[in-house]
N, C-alpha and C positions, 0 to 999 in steps of 0.2 A: 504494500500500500504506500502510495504516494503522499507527500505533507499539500493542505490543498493551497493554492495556489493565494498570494495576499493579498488582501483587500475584499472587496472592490470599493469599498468608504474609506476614503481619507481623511485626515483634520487638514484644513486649509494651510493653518498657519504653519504647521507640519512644512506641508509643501513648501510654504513660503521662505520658509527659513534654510531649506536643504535639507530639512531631516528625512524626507520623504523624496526622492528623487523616481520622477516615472516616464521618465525616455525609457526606459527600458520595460516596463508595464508588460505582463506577456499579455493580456487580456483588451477588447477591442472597447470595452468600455468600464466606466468605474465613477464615483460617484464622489463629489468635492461635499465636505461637509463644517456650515461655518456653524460654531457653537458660541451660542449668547457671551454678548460680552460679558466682562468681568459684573463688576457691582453696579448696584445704579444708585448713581446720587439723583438728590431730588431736583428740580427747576428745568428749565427748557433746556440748558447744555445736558445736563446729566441724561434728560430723553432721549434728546438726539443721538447719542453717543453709544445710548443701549441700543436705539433703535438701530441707525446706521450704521455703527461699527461692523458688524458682522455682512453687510452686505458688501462695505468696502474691503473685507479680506476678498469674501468671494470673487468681486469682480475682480481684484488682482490677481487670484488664484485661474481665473478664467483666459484671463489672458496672458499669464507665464503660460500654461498647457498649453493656448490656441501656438502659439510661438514654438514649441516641442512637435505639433502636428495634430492635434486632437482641438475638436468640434464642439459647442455646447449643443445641447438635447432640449436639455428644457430644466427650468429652475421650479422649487418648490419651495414651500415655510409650511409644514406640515405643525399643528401642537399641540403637545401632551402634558396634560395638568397644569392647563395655564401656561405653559413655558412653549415656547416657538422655537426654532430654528430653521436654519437657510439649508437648501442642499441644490448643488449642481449636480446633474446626468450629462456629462462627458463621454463620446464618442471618438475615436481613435480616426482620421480621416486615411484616406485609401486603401492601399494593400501593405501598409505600412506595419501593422500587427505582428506579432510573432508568434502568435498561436496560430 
């Protein structure tokens, strides 16, 4: 038996930072996933910062990938218990895959 293959949910910031490198990705698709920001202070910065911070990884993480070869799918904020989070479906473009 084989170890199964990693992913396919990544942490954005992961990626962002290098700790997650997916040029090499054996799989044609995988899914970006940006988790709520840190704490929320109260007043209109602290909203905005819960609110968009996490959108703003995503879209940088969307577009290191597109630059790597890989396509956005389509974005969700799925939430559970009150709590939301952002997730991209990332598609691998052409025959570029290694699976």
């Amino acid at each position: 038996m084989t170890a199964p293959l990693p992913g396919p949910i990544f942490d954005v910031i992961a990626v962002l930072n290098g700790v997650v490198d997916l040029r090499n990705y054996p799989r044609r698709h995988l899914v970006l996933s940006a988790p709520p920001s840190g704490g929320f202070v109260f007043g209109t910065d602290g909203y905005q910062r819960a609110l968009l911070e996490p959108i703003v990884h995503l879209t940088n993480g969307i577009e290191l990938l597109e630059s790597q070869g890989w396509e956005l799918v389509s974005v969700v904020t799925p939430q559970l218990d009150r709590q939301s989070f952002t997730v991209a479906f990332m598609r691998r473009t052409g025959k570029a895959h290694l699976a």
